[in-house]
Structure formats: structure tokens, C-alpha cells
C-alpha positions in Angstrom: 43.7 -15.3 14.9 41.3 -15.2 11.7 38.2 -13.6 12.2 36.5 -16.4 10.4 36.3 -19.9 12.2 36.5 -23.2 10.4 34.1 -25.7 13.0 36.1 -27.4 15.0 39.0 -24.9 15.5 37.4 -22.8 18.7 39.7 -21.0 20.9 40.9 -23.4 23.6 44.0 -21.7 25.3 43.3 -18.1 27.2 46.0 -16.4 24.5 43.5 -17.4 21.5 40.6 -16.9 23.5 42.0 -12.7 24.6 42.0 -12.8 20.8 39.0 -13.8 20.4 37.2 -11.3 22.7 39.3 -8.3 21.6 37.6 -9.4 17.7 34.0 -9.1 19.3 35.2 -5.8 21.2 36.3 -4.6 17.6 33.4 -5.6 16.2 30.7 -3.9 18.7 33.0 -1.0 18.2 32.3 -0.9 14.6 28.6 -1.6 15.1 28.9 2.2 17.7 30.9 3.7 15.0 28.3 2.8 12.1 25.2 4.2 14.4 27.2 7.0 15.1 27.5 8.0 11.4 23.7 7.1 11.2 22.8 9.3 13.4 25.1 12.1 11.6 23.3 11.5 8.4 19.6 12.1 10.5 20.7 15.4 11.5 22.2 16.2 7.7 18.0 16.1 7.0 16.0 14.0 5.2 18.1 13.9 1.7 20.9 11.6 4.0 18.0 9.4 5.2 18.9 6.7 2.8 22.3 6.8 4.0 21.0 6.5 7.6 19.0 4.0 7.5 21.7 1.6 5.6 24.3 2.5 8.6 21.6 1.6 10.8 21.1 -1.5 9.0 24.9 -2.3 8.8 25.2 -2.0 12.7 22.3 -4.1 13.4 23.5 -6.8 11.1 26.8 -6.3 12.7 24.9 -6.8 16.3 23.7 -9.7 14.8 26.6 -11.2 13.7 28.4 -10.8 16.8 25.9 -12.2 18.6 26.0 -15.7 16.9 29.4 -15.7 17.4 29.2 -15.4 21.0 26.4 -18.3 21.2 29.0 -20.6 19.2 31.8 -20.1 21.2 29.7 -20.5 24.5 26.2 -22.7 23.6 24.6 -21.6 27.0 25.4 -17.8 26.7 21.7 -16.0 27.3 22.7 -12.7 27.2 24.2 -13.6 23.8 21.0 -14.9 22.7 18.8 -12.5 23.8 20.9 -10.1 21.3 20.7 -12.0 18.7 16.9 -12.1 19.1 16.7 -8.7 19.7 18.7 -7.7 16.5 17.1 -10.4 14.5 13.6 -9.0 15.3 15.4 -5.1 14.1 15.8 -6.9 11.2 12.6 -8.5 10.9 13.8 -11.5 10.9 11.2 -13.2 13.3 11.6 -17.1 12.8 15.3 -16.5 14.1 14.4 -14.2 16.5 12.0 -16.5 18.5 14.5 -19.1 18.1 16.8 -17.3 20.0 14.0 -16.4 22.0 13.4 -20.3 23.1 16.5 -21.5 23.0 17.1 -18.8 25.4 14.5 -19.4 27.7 15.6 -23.0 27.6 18.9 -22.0 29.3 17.1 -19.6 31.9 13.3 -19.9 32.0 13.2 -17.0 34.9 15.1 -14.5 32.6 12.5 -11.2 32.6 13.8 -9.5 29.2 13.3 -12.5 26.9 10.6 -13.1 28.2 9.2 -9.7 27.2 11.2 -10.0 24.2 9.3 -13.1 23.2 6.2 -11.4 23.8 7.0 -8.5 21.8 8.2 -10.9 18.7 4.7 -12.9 19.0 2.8 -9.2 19.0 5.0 -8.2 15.5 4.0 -11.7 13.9 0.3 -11.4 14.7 0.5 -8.0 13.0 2.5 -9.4 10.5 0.4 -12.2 9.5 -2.5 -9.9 9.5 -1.2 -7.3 7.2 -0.2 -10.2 4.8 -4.3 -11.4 5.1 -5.4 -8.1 4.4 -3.0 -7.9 1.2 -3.8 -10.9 0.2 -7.5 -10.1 0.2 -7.0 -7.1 -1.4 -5.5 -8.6 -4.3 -7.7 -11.4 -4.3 -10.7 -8.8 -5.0 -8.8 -6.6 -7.1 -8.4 -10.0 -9.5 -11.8 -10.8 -9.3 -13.3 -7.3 -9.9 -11.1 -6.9 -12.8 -12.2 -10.3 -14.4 -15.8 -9.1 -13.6 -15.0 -6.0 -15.6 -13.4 -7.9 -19.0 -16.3 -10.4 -18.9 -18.5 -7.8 -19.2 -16.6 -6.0 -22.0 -15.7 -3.1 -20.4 -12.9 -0.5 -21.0 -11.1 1.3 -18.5 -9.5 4.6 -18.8 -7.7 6.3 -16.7 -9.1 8.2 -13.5 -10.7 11.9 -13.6 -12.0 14.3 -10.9 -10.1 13.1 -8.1 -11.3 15.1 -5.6 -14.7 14.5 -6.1 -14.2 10.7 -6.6 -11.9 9.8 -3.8 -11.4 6.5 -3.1 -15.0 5.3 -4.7 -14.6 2.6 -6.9 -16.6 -0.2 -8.3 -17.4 -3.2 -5.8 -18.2 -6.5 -7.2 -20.3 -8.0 -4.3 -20.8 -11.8 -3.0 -23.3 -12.6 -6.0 -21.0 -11.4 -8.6 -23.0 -8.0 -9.1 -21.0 -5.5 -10.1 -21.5 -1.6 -8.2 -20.5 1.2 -9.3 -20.4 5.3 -7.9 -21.7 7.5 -10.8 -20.4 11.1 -11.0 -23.3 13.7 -12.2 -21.6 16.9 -13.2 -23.6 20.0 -13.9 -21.4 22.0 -16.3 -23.3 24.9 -16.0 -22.4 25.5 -12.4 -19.1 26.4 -13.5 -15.8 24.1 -12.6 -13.5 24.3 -9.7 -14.8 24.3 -6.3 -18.2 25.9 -7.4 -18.6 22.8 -9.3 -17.9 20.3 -6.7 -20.7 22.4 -4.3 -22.6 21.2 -7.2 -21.8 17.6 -7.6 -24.3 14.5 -7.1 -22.5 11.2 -6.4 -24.7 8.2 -6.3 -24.4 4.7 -6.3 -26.0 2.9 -9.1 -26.5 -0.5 -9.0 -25.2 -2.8 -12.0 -28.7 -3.3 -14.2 -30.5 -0.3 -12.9 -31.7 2.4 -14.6 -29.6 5.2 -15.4 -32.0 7.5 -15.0 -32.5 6.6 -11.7 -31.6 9.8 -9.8 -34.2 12.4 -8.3 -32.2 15.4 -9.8 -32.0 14.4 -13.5 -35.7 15.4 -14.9 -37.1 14.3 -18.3 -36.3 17.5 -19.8 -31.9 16.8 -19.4 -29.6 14.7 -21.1 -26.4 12.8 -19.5 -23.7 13.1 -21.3 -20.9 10.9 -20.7 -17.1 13.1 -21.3 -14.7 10.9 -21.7 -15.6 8.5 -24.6 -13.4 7.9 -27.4 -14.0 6.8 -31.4 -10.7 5.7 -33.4 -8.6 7.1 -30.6 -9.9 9.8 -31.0 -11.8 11.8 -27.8 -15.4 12.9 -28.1 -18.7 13.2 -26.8 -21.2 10.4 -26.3 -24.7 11.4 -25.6 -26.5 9.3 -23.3 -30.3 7.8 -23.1 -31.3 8.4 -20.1 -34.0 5.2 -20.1 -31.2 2.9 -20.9 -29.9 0.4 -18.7 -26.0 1.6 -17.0 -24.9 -1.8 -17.9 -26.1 -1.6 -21.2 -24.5 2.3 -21.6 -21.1 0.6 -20.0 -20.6 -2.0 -22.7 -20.8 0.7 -25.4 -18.0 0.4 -27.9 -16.9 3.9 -27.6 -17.5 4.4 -24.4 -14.3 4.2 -21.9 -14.5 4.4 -18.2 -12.6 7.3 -16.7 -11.9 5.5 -13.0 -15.5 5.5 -12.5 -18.7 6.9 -15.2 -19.1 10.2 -15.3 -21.9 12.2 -16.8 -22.4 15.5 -17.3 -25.9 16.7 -17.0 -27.3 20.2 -19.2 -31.0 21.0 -19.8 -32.0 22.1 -22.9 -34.0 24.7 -21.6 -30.8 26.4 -20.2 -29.2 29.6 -21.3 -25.4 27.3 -21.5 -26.8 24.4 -23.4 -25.5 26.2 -26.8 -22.7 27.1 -25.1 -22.1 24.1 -24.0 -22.5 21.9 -27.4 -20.2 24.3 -28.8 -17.7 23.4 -25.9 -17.6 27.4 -25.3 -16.5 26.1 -21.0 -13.7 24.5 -19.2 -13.6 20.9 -17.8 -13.2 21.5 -13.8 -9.6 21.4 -12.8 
């Protein structure tokens, strides 16, 4: 008997039919045998996971398949369908699995496990469709802000300081107004964690002054550490009256993540020190 079936040539007697089952019992048997080895690889530790997880994967499509075989051979076989739903959803393969669900259910409308099968399926597609939304947003607003960023001339470099930035990034809002987090360093606290004791992280409206923070006095200049001329890396000093926008747009100036000043007072002790780059960037 061939373990493929043309339509049309269905067992009929009970000598093509014994064939037929002792196929499917082969079959479920392989299915065992390949969770088996999955669940060798599991205990083999995390290196073999890989391997697992593609056993797994092999057995459930193997569940599968023998599933749908049963439902051709007998139509009205429930028990069939609900594990070819239930592999199906395994597989995340929803739109089959609530057919199998229904179809089902259409056989036995009483039957408990699809039932909470069905429900189950309906829960994962909810979730489903609202993790897609939520990408979809995401990348919606990560296309916008980055056109809001070329229009504006801006360049981006790539993130610094980490773990005093986090997850703050600029926010273009409903009016097209572009936000942005400002890091204020003071090098002269030092770098490492004494530094980060030290840090001032403010938000600073697209247009407002950059000198709009309580702790920057008239006496300090902000300058900015990660600009660049000719590809070339270098300081840019900062007015402190300008406009952020304005000090954004700069041609030399490039955007590490999010703008980052460093703040020294003249009147300090490490302002020399500090021109003559006689300190460490924080780590």
C-alpha cells in the first residue's frame, strides 16, 4: 500500500484498510520517537536547543500530517480534527486550526475539548493581531521620526552612554515637533559611576533654548563631544543662547543617539585640564 494516496484510490477492503491503519500507527510512532530525541537534546543543555526545537517541530508536523489523513479517509472523524487543530495551532498555523476547529464542531457541537480549543485559538489571534498593531505602529513612528530628522538636516551617529541614556530617544509628537532628551555631563566629577551620580538628563523641547536648564550658569560653556570635521573627531563648543534646533543643524555637529553636552566652568581648577583633554571619557 503506498503511503501516498492518489484521490480516488481510498482503502475499500478491510486488508487495504489494516494497511492503512498500521501506516498511521507507524507514523504516530515516528512522531513519539522524534519528541523522544527532542527531549534528549533539552537535557544535552542549551547548545542542543536548536536541535530540539526542530525534532519538536518535525513531530508536530508529523501530528499534523497524520491528522489530515485520518479526516480524509473518514470526513466525520472529530477526534481527527481536533488533532489537526491542535497541532496546527503548535504550529501557529491559526486559519487551519479554527477550521478544524468548526468543521469539527459541526460534526459534534457538544464536544467539550474543541470547544476549549476554539477558545484558546481565538485568545492566540487576538494577541496575535495585537502584537502585529503594535509593530506596525512602531515602525510607522520610527519612519516618521526619521523623515522628521532628514527634513531637518540632521546627522545621526551612533549611540553613547548607554547607561545613562536608556531607552530615551527623540519623540516626534502629533504636531510634528520634534523632542529630544539632552545629556549634561560634568567632566569634572570624574567618569564611571561617580559621573553618572552626577548626570542631569532633561528634556528639551525642539526650538527652546539650550540654555534652558537651572544647573548651567552664565559663567559655563556646553560643549558638545561627539562632533566631527572631515571625518575627523573633535570638539565643538557650544553657545549657550543659541536655539537646540539651530545647534542640531550644525554641519559638524553629529548626534551620538541623543545630544550630549559636557558642561566645565571656567572658573574651575579642571578647565585647563580639561581643554588639554588631560581626563577619560566615562566608560
Amino acid at each position: 500500500m503506498a503511503l501516498w494516496m492518489e484521490a480516488g484510490s481510498e482503502p475499500k477492503t478491510e486488508s487495504e484498510i489494516a494497511d492503512i491503519q498500521a501506516i498511521s500507527a507507524l507514523k504516530h510512532s515516528t512522531a513519539l520517537e522524534l519528541k523522544e530525541k527532542g527531549n534528549e537534546y533539552v537535557k544535552m543543555g542549551k547548545k542542543h536547543y536548536s536541535d530540539a526545537i526542530e525534532c519538536y517541530t518535525r513531530a508536530i508536523n508529523q501530528e499534523a500530517l497524520n491528522a489530515r489523513e485520518a479526516i480524509k479517509l473518514c470526513p466525520t472523524n472529530v477526534k481527527a480534527m481536533y488533532r489537526a487543530a491542535k497541532a496546527s495551532l503548535s504550529l501557529n498555523l491559526l486559519v487551519e486550526a479554527k477550521s478544524f476547529c468548526e468543521n469539527g464542531l459541526e460534526q459534534n457541537p457538544d464536544n467539550e475539548e474543541l470547544k476549549r480549543l476554539a477558545k484558546q485559538i481565538n485568545l492566540v489571534k487576538m494577541e496575535l493581531d495585537k502584537r502585529e498593531a503594535e509593530v506596525s505602529k512602531a515602525v510607522s513612528e520610527a519612519k516618521d521620526l526619521l523623515s522628521a530628522i532628514e527634513d531637518r538636516g540632521l546627522k545621526m551617529g551612533k549611540p553613547m552612554f548607554g547607561e545613562l541614556v536608556g531607552l530615551r530617544k527623540p519623540v516626534l509628537d502629533k504636531n510634528k515637533i520634534l523632542h529630544w532628551p539632552a545629556l549634561l555631563l560634568y567632566a569634572e566629577a570624574g567618569s564611571g559611576v561617580p559621573l553618572s551620580k552626577k548626570k542631569i538628563l532633561h528634556y528639551l523641547l525642539d526650538g527652546t533654548l539650550g540654555a534652558s536648564v537651572e544647573s548651567v550658569d552664565e559663567e559655563k560653556e556646553a560643549i558638545e563631544s561627539n562632533g566631527s570635521g572631515k571625518g575627523s573627531s573633535k570638539w565643538v563648543k557650544v553657545n549657550e543662547k543659541r536655539m537646540l534646533s539651530d545647534v542640531l543643524k550644525e554641519p559638524d555637529f553629529i548626534i551620538s543617539g541623543i545630544p550630549v553636552f559636557y558642561v566645565v566652568s571656567k572658573r574651575s581648577s579642571f578647565y585647563k585640564e580639561f581643554k588639554a583633554g588631560k581626563w577619560s571619557l566615562p566608560s
